[in-house]
N, CA, C and O of each residue as an XYZ file, in Angstrom:
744
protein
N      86.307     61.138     27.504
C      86.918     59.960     26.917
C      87.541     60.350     25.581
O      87.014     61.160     24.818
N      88.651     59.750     25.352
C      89.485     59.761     23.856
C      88.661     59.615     22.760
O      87.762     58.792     22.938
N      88.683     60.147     21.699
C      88.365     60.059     20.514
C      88.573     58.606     20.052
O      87.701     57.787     19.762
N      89.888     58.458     20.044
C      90.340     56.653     19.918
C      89.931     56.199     20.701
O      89.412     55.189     20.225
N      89.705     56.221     22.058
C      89.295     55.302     22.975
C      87.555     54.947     22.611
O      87.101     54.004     23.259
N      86.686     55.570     21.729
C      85.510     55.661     21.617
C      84.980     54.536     20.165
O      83.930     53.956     19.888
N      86.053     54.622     19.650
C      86.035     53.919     18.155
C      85.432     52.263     18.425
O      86.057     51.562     19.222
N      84.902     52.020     18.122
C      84.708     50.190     18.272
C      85.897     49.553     17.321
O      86.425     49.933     16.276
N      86.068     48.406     18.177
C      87.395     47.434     17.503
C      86.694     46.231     16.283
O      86.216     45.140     16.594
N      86.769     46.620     15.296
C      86.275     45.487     14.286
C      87.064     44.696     14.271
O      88.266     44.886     14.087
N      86.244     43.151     14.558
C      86.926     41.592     14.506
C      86.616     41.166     13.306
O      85.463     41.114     12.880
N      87.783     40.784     12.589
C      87.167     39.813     11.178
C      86.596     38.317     11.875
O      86.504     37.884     13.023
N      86.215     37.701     10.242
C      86.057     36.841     11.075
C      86.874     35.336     10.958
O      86.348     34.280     11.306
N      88.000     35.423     10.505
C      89.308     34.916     10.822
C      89.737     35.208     11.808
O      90.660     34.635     12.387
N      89.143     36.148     12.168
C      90.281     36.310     13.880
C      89.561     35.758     15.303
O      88.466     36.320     15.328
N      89.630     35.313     15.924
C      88.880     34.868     17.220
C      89.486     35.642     17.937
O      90.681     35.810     17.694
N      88.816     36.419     19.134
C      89.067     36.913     20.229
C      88.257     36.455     21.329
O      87.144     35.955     21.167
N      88.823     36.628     22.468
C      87.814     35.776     23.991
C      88.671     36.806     25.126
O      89.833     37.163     25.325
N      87.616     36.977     25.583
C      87.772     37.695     26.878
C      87.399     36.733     28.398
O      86.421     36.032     28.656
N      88.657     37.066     29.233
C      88.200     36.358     30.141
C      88.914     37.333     31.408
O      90.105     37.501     31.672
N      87.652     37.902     32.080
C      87.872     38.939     32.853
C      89.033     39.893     32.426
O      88.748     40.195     31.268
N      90.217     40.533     32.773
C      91.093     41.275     32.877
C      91.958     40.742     31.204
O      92.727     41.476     30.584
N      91.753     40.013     30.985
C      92.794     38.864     30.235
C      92.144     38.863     28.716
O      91.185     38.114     28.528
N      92.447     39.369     28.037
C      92.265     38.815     26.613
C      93.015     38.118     25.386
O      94.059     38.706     25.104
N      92.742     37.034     24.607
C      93.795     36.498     23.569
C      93.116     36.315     22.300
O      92.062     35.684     22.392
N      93.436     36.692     21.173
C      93.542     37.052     19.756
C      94.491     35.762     19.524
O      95.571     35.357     19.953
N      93.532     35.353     18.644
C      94.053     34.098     17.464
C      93.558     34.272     16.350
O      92.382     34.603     16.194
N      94.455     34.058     15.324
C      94.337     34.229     14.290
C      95.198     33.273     12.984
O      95.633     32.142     13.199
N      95.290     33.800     11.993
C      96.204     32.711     10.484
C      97.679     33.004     10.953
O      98.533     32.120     10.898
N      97.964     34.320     11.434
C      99.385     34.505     11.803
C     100.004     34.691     12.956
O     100.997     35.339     13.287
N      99.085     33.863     13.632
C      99.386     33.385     15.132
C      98.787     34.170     16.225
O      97.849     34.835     15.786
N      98.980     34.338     17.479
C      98.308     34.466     18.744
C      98.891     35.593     19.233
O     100.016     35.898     18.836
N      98.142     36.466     20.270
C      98.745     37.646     21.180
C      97.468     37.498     22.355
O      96.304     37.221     22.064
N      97.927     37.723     23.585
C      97.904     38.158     24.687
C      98.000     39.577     25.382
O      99.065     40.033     25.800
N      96.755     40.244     25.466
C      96.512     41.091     26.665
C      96.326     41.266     27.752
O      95.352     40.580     28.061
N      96.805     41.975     28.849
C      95.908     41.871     30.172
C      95.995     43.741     30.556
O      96.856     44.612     30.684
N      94.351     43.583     30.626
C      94.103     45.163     30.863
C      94.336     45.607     31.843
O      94.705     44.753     32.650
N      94.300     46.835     32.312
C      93.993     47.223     33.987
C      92.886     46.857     34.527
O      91.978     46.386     33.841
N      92.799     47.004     35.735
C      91.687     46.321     36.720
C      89.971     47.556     36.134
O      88.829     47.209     35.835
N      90.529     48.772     36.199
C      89.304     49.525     35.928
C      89.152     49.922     34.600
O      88.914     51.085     34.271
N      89.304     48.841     33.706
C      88.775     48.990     31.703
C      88.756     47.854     32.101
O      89.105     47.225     33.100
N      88.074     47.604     30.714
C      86.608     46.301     30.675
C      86.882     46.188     28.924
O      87.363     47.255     28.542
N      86.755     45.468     28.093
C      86.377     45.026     26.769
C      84.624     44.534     27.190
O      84.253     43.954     28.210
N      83.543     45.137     25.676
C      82.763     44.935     26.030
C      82.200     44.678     24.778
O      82.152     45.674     24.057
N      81.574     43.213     24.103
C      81.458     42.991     23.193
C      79.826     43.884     22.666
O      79.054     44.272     23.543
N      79.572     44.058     21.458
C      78.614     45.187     21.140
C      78.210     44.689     19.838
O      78.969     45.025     18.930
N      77.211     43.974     19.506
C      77.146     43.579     17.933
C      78.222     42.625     17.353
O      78.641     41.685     18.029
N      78.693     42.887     16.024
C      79.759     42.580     16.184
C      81.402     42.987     16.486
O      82.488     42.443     16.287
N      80.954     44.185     17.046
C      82.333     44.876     17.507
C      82.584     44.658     18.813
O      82.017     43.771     19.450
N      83.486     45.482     19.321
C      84.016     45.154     20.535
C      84.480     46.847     20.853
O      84.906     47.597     19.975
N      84.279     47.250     22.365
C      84.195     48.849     22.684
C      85.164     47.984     23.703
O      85.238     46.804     24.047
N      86.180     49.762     24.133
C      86.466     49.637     25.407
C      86.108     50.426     26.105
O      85.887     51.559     25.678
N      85.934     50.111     27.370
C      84.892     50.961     28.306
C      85.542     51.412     29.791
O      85.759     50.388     30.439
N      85.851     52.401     30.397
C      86.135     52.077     31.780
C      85.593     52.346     32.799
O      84.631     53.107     32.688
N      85.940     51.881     34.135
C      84.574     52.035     35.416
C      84.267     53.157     35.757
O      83.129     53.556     36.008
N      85.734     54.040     35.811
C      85.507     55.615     36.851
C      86.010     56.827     35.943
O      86.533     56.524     34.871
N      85.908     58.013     36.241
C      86.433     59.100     35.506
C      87.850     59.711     36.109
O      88.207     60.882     35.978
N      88.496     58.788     36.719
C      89.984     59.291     36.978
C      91.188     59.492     35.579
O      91.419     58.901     34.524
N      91.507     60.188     36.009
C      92.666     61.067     34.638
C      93.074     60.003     34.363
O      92.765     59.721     33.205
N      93.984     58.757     35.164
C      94.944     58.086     34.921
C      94.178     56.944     34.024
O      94.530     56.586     32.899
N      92.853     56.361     34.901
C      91.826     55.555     33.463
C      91.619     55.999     32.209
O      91.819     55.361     31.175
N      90.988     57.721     32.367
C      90.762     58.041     31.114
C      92.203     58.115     30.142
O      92.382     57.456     29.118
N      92.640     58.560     30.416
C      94.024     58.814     29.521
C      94.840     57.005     28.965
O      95.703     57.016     28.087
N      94.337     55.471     29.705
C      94.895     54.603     29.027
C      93.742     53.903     28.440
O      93.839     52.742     28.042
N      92.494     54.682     28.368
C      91.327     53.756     27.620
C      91.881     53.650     25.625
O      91.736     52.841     24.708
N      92.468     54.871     25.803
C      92.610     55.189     24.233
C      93.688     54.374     23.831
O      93.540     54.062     22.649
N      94.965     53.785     24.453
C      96.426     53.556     24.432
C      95.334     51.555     24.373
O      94.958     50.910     23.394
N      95.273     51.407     25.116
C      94.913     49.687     25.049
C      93.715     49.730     23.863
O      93.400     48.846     23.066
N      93.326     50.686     23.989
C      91.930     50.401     22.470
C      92.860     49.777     21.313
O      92.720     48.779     20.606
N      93.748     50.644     21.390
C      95.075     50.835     19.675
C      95.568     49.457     20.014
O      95.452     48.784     18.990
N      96.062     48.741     20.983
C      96.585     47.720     21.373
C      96.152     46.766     20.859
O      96.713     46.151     19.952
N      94.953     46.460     21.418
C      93.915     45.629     21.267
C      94.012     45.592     19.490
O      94.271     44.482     19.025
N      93.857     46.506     18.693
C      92.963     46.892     17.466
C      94.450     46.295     16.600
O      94.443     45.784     15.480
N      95.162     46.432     17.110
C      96.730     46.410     16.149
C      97.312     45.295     16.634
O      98.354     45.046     16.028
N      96.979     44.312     17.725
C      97.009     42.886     17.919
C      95.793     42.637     16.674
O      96.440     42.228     15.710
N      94.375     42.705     16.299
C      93.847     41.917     15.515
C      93.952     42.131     14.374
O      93.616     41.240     13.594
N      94.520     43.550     13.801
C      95.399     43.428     12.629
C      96.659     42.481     12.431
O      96.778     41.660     11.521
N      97.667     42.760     13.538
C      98.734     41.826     13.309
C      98.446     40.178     13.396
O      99.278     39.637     12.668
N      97.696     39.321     13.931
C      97.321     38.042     13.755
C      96.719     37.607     12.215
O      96.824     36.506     11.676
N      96.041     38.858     11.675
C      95.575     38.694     10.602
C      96.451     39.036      9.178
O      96.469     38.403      8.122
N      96.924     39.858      9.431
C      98.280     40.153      8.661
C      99.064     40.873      9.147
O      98.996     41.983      9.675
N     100.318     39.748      8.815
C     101.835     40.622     10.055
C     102.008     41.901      9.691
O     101.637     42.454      8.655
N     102.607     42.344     10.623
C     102.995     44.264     10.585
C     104.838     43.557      9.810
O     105.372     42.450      9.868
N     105.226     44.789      9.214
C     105.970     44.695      8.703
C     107.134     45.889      8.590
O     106.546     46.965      8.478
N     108.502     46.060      8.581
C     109.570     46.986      8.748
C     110.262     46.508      7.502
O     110.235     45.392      6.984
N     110.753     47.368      7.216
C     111.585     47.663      6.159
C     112.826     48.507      6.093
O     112.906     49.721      6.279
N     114.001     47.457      5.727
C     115.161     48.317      5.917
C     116.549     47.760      4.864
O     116.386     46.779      4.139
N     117.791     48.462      4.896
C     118.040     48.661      3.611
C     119.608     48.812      4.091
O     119.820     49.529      5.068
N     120.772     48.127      3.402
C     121.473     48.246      4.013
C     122.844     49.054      2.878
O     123.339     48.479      1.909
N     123.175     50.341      3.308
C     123.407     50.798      2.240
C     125.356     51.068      2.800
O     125.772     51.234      3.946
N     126.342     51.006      1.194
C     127.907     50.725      1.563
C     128.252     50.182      0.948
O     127.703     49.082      1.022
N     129.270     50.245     -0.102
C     130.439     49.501     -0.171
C     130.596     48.712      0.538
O     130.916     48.892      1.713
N     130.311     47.063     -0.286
C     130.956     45.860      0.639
C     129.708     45.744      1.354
O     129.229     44.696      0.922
N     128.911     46.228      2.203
C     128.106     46.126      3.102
C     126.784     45.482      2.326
O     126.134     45.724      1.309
N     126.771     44.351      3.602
C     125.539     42.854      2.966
C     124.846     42.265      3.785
O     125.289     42.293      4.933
N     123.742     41.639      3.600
C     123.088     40.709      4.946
C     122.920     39.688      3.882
O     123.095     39.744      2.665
N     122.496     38.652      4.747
C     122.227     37.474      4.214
C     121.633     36.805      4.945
O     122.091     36.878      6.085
N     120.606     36.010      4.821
C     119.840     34.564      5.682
C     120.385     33.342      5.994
O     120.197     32.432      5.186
N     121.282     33.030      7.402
C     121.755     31.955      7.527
C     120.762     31.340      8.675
O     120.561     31.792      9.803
N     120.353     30.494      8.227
C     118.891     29.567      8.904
C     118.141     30.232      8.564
O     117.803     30.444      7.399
N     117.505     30.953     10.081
C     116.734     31.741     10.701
C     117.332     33.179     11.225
O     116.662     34.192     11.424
N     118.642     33.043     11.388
C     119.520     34.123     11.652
C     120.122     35.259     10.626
O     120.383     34.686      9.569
N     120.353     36.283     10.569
C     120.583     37.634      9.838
C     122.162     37.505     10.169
O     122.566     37.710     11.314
N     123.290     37.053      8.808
C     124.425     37.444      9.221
C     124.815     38.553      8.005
O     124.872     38.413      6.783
N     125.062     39.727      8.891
C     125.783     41.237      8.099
C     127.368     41.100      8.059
O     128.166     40.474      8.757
N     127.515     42.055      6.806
C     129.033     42.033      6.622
C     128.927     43.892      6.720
O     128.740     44.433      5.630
N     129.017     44.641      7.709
C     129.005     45.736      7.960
C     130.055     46.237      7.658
O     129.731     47.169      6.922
N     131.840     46.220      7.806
C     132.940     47.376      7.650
C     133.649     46.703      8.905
O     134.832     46.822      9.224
N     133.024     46.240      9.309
C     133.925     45.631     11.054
C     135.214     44.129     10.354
O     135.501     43.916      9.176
N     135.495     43.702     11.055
C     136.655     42.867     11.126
C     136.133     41.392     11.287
O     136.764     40.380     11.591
N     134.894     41.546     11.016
C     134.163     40.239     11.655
C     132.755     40.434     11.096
O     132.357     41.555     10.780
N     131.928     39.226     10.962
C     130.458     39.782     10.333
C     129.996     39.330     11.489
O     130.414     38.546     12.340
N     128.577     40.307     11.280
C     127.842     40.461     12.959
C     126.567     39.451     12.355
O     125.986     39.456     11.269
N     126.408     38.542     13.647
C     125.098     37.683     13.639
C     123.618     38.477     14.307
O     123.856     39.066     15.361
N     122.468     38.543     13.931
C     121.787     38.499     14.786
C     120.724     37.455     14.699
O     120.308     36.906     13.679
N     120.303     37.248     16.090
C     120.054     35.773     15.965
C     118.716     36.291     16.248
O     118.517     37.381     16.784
N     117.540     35.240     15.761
C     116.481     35.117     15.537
C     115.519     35.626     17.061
O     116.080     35.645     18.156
N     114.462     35.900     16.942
C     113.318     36.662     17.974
C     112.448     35.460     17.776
O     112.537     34.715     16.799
N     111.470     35.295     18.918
C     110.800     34.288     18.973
C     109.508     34.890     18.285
O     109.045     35.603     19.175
N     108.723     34.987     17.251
C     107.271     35.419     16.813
C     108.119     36.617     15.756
O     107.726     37.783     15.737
N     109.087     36.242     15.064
C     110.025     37.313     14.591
C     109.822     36.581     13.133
O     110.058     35.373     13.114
N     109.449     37.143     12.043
C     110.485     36.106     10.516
C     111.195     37.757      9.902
O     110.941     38.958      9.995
N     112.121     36.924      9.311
C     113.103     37.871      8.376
C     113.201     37.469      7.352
O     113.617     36.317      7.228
N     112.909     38.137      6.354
C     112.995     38.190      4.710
C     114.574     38.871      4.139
O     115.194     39.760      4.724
N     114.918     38.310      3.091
C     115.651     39.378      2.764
C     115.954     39.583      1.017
O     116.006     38.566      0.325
N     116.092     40.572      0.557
C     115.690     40.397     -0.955
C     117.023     40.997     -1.262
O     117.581     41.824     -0.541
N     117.619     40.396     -2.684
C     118.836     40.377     -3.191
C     120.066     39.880     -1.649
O     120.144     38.800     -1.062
N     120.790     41.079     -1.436
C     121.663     40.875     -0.453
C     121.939     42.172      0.289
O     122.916     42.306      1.026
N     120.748     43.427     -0.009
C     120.681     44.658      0.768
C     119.261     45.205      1.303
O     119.439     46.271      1.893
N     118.027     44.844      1.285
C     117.440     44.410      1.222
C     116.650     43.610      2.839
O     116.891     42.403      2.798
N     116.017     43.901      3.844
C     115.572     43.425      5.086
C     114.140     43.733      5.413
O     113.566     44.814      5.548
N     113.655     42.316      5.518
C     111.754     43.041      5.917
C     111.517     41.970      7.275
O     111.388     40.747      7.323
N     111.526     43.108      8.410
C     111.016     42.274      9.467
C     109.053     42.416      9.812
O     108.162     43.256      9.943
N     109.299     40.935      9.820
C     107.584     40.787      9.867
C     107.532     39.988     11.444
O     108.519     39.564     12.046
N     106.131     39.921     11.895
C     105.306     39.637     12.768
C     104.044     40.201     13.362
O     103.525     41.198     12.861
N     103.412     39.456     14.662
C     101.939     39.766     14.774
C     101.924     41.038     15.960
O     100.957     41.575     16.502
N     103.287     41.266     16.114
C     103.144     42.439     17.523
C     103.709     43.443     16.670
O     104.423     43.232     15.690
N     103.354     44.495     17.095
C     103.629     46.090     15.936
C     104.951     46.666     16.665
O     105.942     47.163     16.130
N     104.695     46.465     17.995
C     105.812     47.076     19.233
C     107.071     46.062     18.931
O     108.170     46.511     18.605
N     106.835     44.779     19.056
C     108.434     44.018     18.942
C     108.855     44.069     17.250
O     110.053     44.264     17.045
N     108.031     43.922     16.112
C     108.850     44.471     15.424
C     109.294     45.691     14.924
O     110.167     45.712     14.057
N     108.658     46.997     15.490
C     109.841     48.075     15.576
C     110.825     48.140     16.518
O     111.663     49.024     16.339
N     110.964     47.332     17.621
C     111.901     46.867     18.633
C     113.340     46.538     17.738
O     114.424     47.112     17.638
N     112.880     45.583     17.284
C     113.682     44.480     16.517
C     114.199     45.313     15.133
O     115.410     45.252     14.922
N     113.384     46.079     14.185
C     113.788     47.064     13.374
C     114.986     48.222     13.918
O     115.955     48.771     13.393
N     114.408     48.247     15.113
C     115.313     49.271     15.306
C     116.880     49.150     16.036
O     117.867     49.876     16.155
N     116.493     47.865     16.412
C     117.664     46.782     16.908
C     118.644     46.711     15.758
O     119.807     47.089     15.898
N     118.220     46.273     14.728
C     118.944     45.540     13.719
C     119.867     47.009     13.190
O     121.077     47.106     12.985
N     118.725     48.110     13.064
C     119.835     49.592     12.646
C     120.678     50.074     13.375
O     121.667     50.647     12.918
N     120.387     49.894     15.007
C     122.101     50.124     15.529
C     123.130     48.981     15.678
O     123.814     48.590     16.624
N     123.002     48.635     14.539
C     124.347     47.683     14.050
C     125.376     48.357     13.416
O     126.535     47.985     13.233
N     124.836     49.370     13.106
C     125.907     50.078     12.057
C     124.800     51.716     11.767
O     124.204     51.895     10.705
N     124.763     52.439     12.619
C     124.410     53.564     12.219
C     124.027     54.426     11.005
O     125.028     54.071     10.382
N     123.531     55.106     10.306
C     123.866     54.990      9.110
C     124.869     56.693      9.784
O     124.610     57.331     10.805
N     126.249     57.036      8.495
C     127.528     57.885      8.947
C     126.617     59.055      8.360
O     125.756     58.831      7.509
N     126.910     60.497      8.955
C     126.648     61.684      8.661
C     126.701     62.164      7.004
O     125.959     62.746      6.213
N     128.120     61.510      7.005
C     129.021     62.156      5.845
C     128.180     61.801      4.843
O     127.333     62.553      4.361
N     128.487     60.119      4.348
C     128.216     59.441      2.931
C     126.602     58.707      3.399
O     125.891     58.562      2.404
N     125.972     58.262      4.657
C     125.141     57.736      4.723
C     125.038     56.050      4.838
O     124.078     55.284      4.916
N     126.227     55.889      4.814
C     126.233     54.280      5.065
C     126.009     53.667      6.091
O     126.328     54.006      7.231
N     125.524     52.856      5.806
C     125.356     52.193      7.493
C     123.555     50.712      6.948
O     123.397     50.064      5.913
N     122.751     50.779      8.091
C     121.866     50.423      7.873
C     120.736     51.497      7.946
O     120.856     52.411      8.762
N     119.269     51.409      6.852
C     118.426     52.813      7.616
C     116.986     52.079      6.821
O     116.972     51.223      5.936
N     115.944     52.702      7.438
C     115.190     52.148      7.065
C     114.372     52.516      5.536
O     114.965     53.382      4.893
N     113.701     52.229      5.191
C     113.328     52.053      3.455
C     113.240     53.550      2.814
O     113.879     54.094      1.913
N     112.168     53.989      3.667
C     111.773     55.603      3.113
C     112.530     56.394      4.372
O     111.655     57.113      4.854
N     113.386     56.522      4.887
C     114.056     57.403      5.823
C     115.040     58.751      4.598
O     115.915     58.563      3.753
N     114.383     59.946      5.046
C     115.461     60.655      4.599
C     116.611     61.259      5.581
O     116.465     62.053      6.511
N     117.711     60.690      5.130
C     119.418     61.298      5.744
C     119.684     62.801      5.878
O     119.518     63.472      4.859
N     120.031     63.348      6.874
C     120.640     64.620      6.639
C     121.736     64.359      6.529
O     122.251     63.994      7.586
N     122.742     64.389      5.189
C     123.688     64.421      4.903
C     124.705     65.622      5.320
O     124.382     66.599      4.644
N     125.564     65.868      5.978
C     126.703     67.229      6.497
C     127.691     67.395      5.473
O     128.339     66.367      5.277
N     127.959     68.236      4.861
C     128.586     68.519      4.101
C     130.171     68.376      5.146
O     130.506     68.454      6.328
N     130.945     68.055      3.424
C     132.428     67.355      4.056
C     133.278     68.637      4.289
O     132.772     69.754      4.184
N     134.897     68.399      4.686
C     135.640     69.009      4.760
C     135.712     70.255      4.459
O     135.603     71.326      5.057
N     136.036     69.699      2.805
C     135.754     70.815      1.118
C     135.209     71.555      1.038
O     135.661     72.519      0.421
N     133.894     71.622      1.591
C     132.563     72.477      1.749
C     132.869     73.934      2.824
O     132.709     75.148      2.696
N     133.333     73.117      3.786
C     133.108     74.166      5.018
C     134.462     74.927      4.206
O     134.289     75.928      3.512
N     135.720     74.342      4.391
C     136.898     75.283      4.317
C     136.943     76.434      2.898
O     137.588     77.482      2.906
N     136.331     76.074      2.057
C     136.002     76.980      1.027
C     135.166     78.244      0.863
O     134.204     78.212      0.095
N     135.449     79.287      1.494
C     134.836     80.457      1.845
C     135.346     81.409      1.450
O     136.243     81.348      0.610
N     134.757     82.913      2.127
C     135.860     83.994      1.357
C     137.337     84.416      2.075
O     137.553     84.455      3.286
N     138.212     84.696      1.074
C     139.124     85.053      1.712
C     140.411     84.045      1.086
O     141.569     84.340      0.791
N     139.634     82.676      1.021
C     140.630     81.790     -0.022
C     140.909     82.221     -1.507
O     140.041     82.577     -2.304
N     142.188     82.138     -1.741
C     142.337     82.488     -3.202
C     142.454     81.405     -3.886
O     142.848     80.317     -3.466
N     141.980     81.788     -5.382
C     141.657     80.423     -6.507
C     142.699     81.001     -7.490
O     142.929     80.426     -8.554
């Protein structure tokens, strides 16, 4: 069995969890998530923790006891406090802004691009470059993070585009760079 798969899942006790056969749901201050395990893993409450356990020693059980443990464990983090992305929208001219609930960018295009709201999704946005996607699932908001950055790539050259907070760019050196070698006279 996994190392992770062995860990017990600590429940605060803001968070309610209930198991009902195959099926589990997490409620919490920042709303609700839904599991449903495979037929051969089990949640098995233990004190006050919670183990996951499975019936047989086949590769394909052992190898997803560890993958739904993290699931499970990062649903009762996210109900309790949202997971959060961070991203940054860097350019000349280039802006987001909060219209409703919706993200409208002024990217370099001929038109500003909408994106419209995710259901269990909120969007922050600070000054006017500036994007923090929050919610209680860890998977849809790097979905959605990573959605929002191929709006505008960030470019090789200068780096503009959208990217996320701490991302470092490999910048390619321009034109100037390459053609300047030996053999040119100054």
């Amino acid at each position: 069995m996994s190392k992770i798969g062995q860990k017990p899942i600590e429940v605060p006790a803001t968070v309610s969890l209930t198991v009902d056969g195959n099926k589990i749901a997490i409620k919490g201050s920042q709303g609700e998530m839904a599991i449903v395990l495979p037929k051969k893993i089990k949640l098995v409450k233990q004190e006050n923790n919670f183990l996951v356990e499975r019936d047989d020693d086949e590769k394909k059980t052992k190898s997803r006891v560890g993958s739904y443990r993290q699931l499970i464990d990062n649903a009762v983090k996210g109900v309790e406090k949202p997971w959060e992305k961070k991203l940054k929208v860097v350019g000349t001219g280039f802006n987001v802004k909060l219209d409703k609930e919706d993200l409208l960018f002024k990217l370099g295009y001929s038109h500003p691009v909408r994106f419209q709201k995710v259901a269990g999704i909120k969007f922050q946005v600070e000054g006017n470059t500036k994007i923090t996607v929050l919610g209680s699932d860890k998977q849809l908001v790097g979905e959605i993070a990573y959605q929002i950055k191929m709006l505008k790539k960030p470019d090789v050259y200068k780096g503009k585009g959208i990217q996320y907070e701490n991302e470092k760019l490999r910048i390619k050196p321009g034109k100037k760079a390459k053609t300047a070698g030996p053999g040119t006279a100054a």
